[in-house]
CHARMM-style PDB file with segment names, atoms N, HN, CA, C and O in Angstrom:
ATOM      1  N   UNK     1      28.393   3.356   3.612  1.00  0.00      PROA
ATOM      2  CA  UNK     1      29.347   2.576   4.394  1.00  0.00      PROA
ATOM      3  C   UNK     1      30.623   2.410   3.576  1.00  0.00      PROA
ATOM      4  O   UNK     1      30.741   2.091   2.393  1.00  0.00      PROA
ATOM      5  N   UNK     2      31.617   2.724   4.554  1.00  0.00      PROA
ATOM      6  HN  UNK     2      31.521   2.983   5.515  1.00  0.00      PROA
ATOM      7  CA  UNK     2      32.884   2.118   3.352  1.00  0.00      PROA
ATOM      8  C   UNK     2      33.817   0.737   3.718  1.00  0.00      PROA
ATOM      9  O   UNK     2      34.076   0.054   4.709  1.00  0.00      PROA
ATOM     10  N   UNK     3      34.136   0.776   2.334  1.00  0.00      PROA
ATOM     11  HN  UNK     3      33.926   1.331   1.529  1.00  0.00      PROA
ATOM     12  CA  UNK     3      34.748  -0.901   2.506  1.00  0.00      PROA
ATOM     13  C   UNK     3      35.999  -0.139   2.902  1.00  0.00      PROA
ATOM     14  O   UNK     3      36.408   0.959   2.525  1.00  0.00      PROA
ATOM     15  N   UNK     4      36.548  -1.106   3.852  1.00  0.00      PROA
ATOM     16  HN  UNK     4      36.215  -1.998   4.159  1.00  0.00      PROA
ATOM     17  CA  UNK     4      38.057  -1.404   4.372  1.00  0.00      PROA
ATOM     18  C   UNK     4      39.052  -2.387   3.797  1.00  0.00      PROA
ATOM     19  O   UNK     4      38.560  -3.454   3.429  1.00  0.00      PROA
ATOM     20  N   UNK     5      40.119  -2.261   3.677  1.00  0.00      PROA
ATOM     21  HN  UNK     5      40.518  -1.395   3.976  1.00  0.00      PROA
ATOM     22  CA  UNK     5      41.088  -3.281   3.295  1.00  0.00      PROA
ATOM     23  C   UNK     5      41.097  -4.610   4.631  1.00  0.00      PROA
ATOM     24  O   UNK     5      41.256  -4.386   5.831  1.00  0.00      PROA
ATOM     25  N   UNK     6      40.939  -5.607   4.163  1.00  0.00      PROA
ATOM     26  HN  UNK     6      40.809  -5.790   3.188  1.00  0.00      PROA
ATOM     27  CA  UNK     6      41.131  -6.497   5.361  1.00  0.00      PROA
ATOM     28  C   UNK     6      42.932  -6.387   5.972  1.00  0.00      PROA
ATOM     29  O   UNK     6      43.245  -6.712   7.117  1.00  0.00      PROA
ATOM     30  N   UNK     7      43.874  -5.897   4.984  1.00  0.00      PROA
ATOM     31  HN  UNK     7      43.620  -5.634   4.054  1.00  0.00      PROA
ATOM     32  CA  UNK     7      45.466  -6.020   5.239  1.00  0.00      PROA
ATOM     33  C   UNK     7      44.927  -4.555   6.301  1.00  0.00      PROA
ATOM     34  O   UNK     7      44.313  -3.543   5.963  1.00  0.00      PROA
ATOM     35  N   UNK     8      45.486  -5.002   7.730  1.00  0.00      PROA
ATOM     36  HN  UNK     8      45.985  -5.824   8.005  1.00  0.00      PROA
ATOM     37  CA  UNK     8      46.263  -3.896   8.094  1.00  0.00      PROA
ATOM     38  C   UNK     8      47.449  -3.509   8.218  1.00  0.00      PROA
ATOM     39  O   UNK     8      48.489  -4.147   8.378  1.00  0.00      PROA
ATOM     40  N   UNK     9      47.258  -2.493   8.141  1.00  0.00      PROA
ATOM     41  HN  UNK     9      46.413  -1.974   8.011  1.00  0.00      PROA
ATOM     42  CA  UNK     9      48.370  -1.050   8.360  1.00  0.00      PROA
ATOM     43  C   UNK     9      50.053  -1.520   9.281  1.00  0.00      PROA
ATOM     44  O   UNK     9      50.062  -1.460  10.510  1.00  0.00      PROA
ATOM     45  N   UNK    10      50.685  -1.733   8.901  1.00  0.00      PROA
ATOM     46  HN  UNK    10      50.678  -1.781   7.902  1.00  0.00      PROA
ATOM     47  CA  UNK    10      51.989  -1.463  10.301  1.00  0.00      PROA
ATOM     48  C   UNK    10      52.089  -0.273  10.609  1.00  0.00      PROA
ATOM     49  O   UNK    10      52.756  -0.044   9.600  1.00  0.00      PROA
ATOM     50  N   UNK    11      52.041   0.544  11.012  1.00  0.00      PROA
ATOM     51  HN  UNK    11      51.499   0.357  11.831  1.00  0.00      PROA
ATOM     52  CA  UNK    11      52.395   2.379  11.574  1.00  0.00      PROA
ATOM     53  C   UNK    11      53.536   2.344  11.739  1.00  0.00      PROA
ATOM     54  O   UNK    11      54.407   2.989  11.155  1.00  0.00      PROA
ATOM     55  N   UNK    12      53.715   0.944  13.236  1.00  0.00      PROA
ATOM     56  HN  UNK    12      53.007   0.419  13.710  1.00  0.00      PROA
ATOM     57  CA  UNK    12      55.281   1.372  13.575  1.00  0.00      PROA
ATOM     58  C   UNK    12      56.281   0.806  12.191  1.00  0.00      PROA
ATOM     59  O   UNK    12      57.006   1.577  11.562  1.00  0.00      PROA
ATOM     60  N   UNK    13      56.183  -0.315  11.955  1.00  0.00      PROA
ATOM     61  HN  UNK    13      55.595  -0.942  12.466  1.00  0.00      PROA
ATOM     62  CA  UNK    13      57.204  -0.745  11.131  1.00  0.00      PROA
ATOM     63  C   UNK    13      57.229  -0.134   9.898  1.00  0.00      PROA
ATOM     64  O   UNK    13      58.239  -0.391   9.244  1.00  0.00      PROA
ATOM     65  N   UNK    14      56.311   0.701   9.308  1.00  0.00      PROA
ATOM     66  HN  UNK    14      55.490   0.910   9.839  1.00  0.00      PROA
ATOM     67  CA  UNK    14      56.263   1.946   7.805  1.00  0.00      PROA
ATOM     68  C   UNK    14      57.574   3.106   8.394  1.00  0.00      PROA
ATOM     69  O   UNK    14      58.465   3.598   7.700  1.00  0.00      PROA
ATOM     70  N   UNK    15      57.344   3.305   9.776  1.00  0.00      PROA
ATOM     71  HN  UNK    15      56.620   2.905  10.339  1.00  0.00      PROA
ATOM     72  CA  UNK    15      58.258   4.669  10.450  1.00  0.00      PROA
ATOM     73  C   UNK    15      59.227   4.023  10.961  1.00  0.00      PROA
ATOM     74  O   UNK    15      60.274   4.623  10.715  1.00  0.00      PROA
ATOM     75  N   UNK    16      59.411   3.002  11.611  1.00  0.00      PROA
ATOM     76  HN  UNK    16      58.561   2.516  11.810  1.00  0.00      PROA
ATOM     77  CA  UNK    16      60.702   2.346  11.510  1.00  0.00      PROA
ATOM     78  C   UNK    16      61.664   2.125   9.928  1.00  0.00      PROA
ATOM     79  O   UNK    16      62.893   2.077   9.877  1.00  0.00      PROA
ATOM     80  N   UNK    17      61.189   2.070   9.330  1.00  0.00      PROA
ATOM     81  HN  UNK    17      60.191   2.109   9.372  1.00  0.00      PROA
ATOM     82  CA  UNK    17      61.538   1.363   8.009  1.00  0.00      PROA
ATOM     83  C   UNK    17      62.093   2.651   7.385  1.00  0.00      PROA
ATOM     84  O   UNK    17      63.159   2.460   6.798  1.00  0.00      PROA
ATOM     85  N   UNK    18      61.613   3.997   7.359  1.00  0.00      PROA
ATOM     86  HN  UNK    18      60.747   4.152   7.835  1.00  0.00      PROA
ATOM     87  CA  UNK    18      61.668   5.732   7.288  1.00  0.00      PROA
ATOM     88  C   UNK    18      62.912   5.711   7.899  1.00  0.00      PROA
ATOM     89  O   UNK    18      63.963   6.057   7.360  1.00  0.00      PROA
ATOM     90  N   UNK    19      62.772   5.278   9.093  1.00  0.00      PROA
ATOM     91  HN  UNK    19      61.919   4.997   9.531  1.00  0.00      PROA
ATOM     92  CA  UNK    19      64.000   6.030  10.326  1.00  0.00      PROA
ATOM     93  C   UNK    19      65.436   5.284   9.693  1.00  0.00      PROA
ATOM     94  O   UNK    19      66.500   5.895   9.600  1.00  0.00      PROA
ATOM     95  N   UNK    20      65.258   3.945   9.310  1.00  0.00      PROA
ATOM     96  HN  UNK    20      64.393   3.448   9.386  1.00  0.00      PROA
ATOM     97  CA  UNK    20      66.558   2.991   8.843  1.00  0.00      PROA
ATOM     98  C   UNK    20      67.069   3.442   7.537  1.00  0.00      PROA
ATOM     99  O   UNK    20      68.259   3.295   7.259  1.00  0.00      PROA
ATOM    100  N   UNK    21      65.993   4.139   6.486  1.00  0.00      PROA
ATOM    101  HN  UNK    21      65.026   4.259   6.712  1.00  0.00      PROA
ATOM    102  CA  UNK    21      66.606   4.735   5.704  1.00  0.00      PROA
ATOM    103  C   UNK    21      67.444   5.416   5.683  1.00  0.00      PROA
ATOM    104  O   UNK    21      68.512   5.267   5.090  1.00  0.00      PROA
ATOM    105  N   UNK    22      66.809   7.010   6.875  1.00  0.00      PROA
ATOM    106  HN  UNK    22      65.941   7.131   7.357  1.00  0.00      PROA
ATOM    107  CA  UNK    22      67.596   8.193   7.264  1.00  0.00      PROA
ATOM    108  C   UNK    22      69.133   7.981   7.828  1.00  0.00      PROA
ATOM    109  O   UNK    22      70.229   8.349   7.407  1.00  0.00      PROA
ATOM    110  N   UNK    23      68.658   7.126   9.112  1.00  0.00      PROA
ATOM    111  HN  UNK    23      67.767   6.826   9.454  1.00  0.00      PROA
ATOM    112  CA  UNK    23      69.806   6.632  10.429  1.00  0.00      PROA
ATOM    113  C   UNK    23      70.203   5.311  10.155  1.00  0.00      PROA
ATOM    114  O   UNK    23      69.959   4.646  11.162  1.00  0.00      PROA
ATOM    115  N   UNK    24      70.760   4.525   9.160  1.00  0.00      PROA
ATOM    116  HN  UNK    24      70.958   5.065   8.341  1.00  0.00      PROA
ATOM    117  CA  UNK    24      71.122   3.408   8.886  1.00  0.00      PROA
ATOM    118  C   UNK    24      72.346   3.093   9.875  1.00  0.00      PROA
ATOM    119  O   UNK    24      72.309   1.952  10.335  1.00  0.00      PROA
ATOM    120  N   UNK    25      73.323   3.814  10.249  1.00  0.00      PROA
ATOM    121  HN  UNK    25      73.354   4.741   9.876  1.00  0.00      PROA
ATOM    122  CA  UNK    25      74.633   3.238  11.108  1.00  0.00      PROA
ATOM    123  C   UNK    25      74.184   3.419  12.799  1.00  0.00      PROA
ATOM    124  O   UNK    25      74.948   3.191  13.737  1.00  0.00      PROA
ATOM    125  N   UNK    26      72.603   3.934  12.932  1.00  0.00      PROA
ATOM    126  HN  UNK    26      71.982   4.119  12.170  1.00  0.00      PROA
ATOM    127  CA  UNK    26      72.308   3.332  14.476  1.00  0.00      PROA
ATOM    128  C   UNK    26      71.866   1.835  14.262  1.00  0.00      PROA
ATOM    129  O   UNK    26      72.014   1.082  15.225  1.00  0.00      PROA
ATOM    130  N   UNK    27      71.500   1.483  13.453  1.00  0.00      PROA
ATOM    131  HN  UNK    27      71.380   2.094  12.671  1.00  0.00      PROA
ATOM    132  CA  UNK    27      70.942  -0.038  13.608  1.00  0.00      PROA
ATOM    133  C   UNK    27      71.911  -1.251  13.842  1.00  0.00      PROA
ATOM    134  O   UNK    27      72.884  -1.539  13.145  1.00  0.00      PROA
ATOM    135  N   UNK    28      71.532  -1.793  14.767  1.00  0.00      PROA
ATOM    136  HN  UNK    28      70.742  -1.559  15.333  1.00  0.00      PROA
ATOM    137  CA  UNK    28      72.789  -2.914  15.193  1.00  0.00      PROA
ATOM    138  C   UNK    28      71.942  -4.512  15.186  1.00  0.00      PROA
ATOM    139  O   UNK    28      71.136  -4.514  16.117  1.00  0.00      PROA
ATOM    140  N   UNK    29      71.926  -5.188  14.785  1.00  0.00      PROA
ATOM    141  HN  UNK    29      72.580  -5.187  14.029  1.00  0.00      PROA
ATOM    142  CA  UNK    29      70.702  -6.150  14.517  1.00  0.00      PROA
ATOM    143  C   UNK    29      69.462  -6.244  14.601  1.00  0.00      PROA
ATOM    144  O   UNK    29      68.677  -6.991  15.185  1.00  0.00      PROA
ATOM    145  N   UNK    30      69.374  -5.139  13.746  1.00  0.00      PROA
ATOM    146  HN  UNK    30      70.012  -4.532  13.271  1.00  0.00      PROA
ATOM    147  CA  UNK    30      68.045  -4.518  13.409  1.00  0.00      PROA
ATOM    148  C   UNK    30      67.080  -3.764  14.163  1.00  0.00      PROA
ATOM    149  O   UNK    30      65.898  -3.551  13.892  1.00  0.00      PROA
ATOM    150  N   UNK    31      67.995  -3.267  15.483  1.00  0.00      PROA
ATOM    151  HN  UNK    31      68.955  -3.440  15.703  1.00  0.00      PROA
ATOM    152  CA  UNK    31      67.117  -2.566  16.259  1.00  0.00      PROA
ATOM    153  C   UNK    31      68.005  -1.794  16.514  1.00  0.00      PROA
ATOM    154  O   UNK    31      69.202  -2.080  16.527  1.00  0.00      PROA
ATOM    155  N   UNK    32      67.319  -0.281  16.844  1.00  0.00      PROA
ATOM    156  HN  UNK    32      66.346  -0.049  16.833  1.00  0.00      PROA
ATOM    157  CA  UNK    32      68.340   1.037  17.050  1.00  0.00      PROA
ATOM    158  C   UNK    32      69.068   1.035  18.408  1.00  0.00      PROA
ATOM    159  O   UNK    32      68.595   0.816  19.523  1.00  0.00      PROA
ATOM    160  N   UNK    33      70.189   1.299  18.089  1.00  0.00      PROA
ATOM    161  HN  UNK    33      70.573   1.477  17.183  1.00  0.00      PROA
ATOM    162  CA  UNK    33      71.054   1.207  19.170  1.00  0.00      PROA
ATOM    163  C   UNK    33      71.291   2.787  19.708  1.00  0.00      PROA
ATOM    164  O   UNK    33      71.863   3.663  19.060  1.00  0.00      PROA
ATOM    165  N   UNK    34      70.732   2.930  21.003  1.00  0.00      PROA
ATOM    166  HN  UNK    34      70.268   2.218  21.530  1.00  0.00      PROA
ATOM    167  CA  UNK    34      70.410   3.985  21.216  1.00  0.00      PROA
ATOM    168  C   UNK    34      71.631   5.321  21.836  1.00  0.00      PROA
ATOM    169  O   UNK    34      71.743   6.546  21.870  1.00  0.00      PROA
ATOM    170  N   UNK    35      72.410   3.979  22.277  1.00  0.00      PROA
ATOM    171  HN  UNK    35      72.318   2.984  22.249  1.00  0.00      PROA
ATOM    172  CA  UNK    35      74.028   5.059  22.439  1.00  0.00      PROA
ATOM    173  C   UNK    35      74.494   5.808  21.239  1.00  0.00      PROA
ATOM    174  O   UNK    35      74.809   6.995  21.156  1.00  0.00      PROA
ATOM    175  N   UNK    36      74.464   4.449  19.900  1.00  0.00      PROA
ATOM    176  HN  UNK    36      74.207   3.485  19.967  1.00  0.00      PROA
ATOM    177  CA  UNK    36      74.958   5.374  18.591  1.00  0.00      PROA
ATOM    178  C   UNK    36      73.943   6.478  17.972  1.00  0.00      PROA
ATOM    179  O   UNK    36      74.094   7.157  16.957  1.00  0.00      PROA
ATOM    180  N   UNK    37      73.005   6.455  18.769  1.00  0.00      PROA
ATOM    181  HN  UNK    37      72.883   5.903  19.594  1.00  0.00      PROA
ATOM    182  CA  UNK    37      71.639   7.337  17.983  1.00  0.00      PROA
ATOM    183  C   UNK    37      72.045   8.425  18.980  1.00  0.00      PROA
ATOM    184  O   UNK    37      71.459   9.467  18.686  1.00  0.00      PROA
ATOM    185  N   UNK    38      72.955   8.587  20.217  1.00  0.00      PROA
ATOM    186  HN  UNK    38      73.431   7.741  20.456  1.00  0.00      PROA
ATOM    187  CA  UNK    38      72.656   9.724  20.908  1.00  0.00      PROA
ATOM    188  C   UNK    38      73.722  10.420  20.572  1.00  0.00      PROA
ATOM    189  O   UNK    38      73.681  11.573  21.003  1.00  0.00      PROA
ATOM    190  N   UNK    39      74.790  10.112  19.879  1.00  0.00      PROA
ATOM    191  HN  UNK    39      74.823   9.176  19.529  1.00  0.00      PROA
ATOM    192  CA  UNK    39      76.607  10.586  19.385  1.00  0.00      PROA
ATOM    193  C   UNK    39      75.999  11.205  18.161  1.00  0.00      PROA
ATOM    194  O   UNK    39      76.777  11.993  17.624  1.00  0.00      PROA
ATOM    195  N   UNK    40      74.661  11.065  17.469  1.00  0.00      PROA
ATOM    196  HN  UNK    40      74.029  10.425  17.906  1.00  0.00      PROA
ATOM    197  CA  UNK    40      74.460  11.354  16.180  1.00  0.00      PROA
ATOM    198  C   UNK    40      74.004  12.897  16.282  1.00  0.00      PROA
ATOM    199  OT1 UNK    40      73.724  13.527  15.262  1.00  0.00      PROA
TER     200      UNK     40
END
C-alpha cells in the first residue's frame, strides 16, 4: 500500500502560475484577460 501526502496537489493553479510566468502582460488582476491573450 502506499502512503499519500495528505497536502493536495493544485493542477490548475501549478499551470496557471507556468502560464503567468510565460504571458505576464495578459494578466489584469490576476486573471487572464483574454482580448490581450488573443493580440498575443
Amino acid at each position: 500500500m502506499q502512503n499519500f501526502s495528505k497536502e493536495s496537489l493544485n493542477i490548475t493553479e501549478e499551470k496557471l502560475n507556468k502560464f503567468k510566468q510565460l504571458f505576464p502582460e495578459v494578466f489584469s488582476e490576476g486573471k487572464v484577460d483574454f482580448e490581450r491573450l488573443k493580440l498575443q
